[in-house]
N, C-alpha and C positions, 0 to 999 in steps of 0.2 A: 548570565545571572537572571535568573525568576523578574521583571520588571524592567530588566534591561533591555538597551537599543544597538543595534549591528546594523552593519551598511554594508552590503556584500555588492559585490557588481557581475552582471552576465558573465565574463571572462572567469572568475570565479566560480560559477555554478558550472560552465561548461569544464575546466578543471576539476574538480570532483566527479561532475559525469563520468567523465573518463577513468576518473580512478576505479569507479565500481563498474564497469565494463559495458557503458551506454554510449550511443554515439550522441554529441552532445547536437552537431547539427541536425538528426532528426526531432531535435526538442527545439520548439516556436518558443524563446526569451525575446520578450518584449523591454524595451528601455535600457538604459546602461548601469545604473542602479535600483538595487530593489532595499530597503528599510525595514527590518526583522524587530516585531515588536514582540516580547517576549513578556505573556502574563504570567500571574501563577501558575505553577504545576498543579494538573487536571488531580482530584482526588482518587484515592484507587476504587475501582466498580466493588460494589457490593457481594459479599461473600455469597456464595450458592447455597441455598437451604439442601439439602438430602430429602428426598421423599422415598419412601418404601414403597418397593413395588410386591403386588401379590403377585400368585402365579398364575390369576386369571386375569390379570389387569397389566396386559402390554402396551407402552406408550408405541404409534406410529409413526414412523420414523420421520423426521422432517424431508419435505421436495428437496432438491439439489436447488440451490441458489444460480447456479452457474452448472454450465451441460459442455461434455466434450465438443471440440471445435466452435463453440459460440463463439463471436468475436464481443472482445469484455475493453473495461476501463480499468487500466492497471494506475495505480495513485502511488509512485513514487517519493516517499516520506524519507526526507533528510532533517533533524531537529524542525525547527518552523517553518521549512518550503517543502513544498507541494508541488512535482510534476504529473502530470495526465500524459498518459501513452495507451495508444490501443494496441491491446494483444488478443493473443487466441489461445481460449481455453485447452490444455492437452487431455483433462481430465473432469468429472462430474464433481461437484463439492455445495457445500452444505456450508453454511452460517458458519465463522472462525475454521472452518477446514483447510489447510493449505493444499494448495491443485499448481501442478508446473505449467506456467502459462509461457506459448511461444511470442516474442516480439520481433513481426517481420522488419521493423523498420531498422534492427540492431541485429540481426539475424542471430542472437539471444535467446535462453529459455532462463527464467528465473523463479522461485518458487513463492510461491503469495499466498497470502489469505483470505478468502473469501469474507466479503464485508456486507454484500447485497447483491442483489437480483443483477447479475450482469457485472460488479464489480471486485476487484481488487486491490489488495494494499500491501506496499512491498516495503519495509522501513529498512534503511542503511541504519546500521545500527551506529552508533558513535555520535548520530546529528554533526550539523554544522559547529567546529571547532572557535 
């Protein structure tokens, strides 16, 4: 619940690791319990305006955020926790693009969204139950 408090403990989080196909020992849990404080739900981003384009006026394309084989920060999002894994990019991508990033430490390829220069963001979708 929006304001509510959860108590989840490492053995837990390594449990769901596993369920979505990560190996839980290549992830560093610190402590035996972690404390989930749950604010408001974030408002939704602002609608995109439409701008017309002429046919002498082409926007140039954004740099790729992320370049095949860079080695990246993949940001593992389950409801309010947040894992860090380093992977390697398989593909070029661009601001909200999704690019299949390999993760050596889970010998895994997963597909993400480019968030920033070097980063990734991969949400389990369902969050923490």
């Amino acid at each position: 619940m929006p304001g509510g408090q959860r108590c989840i403990t490492a053995g837990y989080v390594r449990l769901r690791l596993r369920r979505y196909g990560f190996d839980p020992e290549a992830v560093d849990l610190r402590g035996e319990a972690v404390t989930v404080q749950r604010g408001p739900l974030p408002s939704s981003p602002p609608a995109l305006a439409a701008t017309p384009r002429s046919p002498t006026n082409h926007p140039q394309p954004e740099p790729p955020l992320v370049h095949r084989n860079q080695l990246v920060e993949v940001q593992v999002q389950c409801g309010a926790v947040t894992i860090r894994i380093s992977g390697q990019a398989c593909a070029d991508g661009r601001e909200d693009e999704f690019v299949n990033v390999y993760l050596p430490k889970t010998n895994r390829t997963l597909r993400a969204r480019v968030a920033g220069p070097g980063q990734l963001i991969f949400n389990i979708q369902g969050g923490v139950p």
